[in-house]
N, C-alpha and C positions, 0 to 999 in steps of 0.2 A: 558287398555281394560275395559269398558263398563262389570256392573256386569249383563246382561241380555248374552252378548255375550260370557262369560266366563262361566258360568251357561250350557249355549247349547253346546259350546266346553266339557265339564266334562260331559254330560247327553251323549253324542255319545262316547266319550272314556269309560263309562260306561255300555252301551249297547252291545258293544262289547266283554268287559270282561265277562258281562253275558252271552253272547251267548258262549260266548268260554268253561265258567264251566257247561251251563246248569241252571242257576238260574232261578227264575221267579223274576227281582228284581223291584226297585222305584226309577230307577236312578232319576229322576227328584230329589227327597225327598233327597235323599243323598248328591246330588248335593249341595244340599241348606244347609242341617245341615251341612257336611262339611267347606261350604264360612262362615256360621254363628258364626264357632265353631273358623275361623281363625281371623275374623272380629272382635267378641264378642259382635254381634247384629245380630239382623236378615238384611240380605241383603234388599237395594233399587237397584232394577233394575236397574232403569235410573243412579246410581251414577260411578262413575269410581273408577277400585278397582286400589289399587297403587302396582307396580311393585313388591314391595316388601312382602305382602299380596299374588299376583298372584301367585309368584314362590313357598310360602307354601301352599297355597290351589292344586297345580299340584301336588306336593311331594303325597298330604294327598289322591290325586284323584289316584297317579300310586300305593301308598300303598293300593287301594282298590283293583284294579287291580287285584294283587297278589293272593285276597281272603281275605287280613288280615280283621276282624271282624268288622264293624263300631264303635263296643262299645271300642275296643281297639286303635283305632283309635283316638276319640274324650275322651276318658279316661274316660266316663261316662254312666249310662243307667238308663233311667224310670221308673218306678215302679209304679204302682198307680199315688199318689200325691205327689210323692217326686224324689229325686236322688242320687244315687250311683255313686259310683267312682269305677273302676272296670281294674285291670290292667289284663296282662298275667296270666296264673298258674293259675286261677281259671277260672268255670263257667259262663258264659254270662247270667242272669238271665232271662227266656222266660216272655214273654207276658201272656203266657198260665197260670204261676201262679198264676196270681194277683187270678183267680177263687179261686186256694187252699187256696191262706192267704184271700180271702172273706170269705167262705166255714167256715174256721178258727176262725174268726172275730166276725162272726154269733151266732157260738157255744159256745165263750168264754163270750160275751156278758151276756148271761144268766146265768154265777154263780159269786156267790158271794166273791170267790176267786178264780179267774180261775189259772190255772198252765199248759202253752204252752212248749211243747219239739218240738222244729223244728232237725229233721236230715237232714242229708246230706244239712247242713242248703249256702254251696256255701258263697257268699260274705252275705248272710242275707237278702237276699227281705222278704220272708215269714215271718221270724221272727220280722223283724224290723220291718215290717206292725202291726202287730199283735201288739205289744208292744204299737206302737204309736196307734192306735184305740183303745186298751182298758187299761187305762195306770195302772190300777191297777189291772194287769196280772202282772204274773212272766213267764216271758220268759225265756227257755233256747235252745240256737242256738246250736250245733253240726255237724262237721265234723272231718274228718280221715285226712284231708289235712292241716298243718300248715301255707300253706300262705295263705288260704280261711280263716282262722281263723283270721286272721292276719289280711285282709282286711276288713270283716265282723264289727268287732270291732272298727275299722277306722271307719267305716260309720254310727255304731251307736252313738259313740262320734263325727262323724261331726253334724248328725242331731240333739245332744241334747238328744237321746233317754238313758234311767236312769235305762229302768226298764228290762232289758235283758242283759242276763250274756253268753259268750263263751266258749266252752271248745271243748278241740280235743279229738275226738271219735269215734270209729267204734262202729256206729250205739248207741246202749244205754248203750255198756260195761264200758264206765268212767265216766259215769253220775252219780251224787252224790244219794248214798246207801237210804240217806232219801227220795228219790222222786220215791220210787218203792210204787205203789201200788195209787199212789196220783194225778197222771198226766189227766189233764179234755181232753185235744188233744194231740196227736199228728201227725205232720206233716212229711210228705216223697217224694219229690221230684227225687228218686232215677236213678240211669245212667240205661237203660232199653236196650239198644240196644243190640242185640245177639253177642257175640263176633267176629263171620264167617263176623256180616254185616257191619261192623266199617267199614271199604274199601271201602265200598258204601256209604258211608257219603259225603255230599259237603266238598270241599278242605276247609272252612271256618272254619270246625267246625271240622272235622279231622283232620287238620293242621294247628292247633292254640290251640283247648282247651286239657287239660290232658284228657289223654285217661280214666282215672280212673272216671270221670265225665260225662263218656258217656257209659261206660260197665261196668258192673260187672264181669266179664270173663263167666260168666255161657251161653250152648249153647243155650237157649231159652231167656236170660235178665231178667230171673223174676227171681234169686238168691237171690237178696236183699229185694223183694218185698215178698218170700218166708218167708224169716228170721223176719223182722221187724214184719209180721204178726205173729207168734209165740211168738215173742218175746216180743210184745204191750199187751199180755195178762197179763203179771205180772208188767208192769209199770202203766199202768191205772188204774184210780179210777174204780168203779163198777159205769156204768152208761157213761162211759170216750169213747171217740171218737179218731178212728183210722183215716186217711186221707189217701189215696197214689196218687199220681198225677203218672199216667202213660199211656204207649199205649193203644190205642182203641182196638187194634186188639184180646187182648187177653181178651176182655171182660167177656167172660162165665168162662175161668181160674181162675180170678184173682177173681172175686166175689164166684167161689165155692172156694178159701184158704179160706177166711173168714168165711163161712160159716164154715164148715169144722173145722174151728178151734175152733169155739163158738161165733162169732160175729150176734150181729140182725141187723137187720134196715140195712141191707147189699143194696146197691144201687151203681149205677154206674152214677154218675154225669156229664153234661156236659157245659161250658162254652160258651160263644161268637164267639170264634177261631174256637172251634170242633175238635182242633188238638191233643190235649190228652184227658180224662178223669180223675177224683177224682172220688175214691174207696172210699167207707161210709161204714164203722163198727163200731157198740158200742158194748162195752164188757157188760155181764152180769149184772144184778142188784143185 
């Protein structure tokens, strides 16, 4: 079969699947990373894909089917200007990020020895962005999950990245004693979803990523977003920058924590997507 005809067969067996969960999805694009990912080129139309090609590119098309994740799929996912390798048991890293490790990027840029704490750091987008744009930063990645940490470090030694160190941690409680008071950002990607609403989630991403990745158990989702705010007041420098990448919806909540707690320059930022927002607080001078 002709890769133009096998392409349109996958884009209609796709369409359907979306219709079935309710997606808004790209079959066309999936279509194609898929053939590319089996290929290990990007597809020519006009050429004829060989028998044995077609039968794993159909496997990787009824695995989508299912729901299973694309990123889990093809074993990998984008980032800015690079790529991650991304198995089960961890976080799918959002698009939505790249803003927070900009956001990040921005802020560290301007000191002279910047020192980046990423939590709930997932496989490392955030932090490993950060490392690689400002290479004389000290990065350090954190999460509560041993095989996000596990992967996270994988991908910073695939890419070369030198200057970002992992550790397993809820939130800042195992982060080494001398980085209280010193930290110029930190970052927070945290699972935000109310716990009643998990159920309501696409089969995709309720039935593939740890639940721990998506809830905090707290009945409003802002538990973690609660804590990390209280809690970034005696890691940061005086002058030191809070991040939290979360929903929209709770806009006027989540900017009066900060307040509330002692943060200025309180601002509710938004990206490209529009699908979350970064929370902006600096702590006192």
């Amino acid at each position: 079969m002709k890769t133009d005809q096998l392409l349109k067969k996958a884009k209609r067996t796709l369409v359907e699947a979306n219709e079935r969960f309710g997606w808004q999805g790209d079959e066309a694009d999936q279509a194609w990373d898929l053939l590319a990912h089996v290929l290990g080129r990007q597809p020519d139309r006009s050429q004829e894909v060989s028998p044995a090609a077609q039968r794993t590119f159909e496997r990787l098309v009824k695995r989508r089917t299912t729901g299973e994740p694309m990123a889990f799929i093809v074993g990998w996912v984008e980032f800015l200007d690079f790529k991650m390798k991304v198995k089960p048991g961890a976080f799918i890293p959002r698009l939505t990020s790249e803003f927070l490790a900009q956001q990040a990027i921005r802020r560290l840029r301007g000191r002279r020895s910047p020192v980046h704490v990423d939590l709930a750091t997932g496989i490392g987008p955030v932090a490993i962005a950060s490392a690689r744009a400002v290479p004389r930063a000290k990065v350090i990645a954190a999460d509560i999950s041993r095989k996000a940490i596990t992967q996270a470090r994988d991908n910073a030694s695939e890419l070369g990245v030198q200057n970002v160190s992992f550790v397993r941690s809820d939130l800042f409680n195992s982060l080494p004693r001398e980085l209280r008071g010193s930290i110029d950002v930190v970052t927070i990607h945290p699972p935000y979803v109310p716990r009643d609403e998990v159920r309501d989630l696409p089969v995709e991403i309720r039935g593939h990523e740890p639940q721990h990745t998506l809830t905090d158990r707290s009945s409003d989702g802002l538990g973690l977003v609660r804590r990390v705010v209280l809690e970034g007041l005696d890691w940061l420098t005086p002058g030191g920058w809070l991040l939290i990448e979360t929903t929209p919806s709770e806009s006027s909540l989540i900017r009066g924590f900060l307040r509330v707690a002692g943060y200025s320059d309180v601002r509710s930022t938004v990206g490209e997507l529009k699908l979350t927002r970064v929370y902006c607080g600096r702590t006192p001078f």
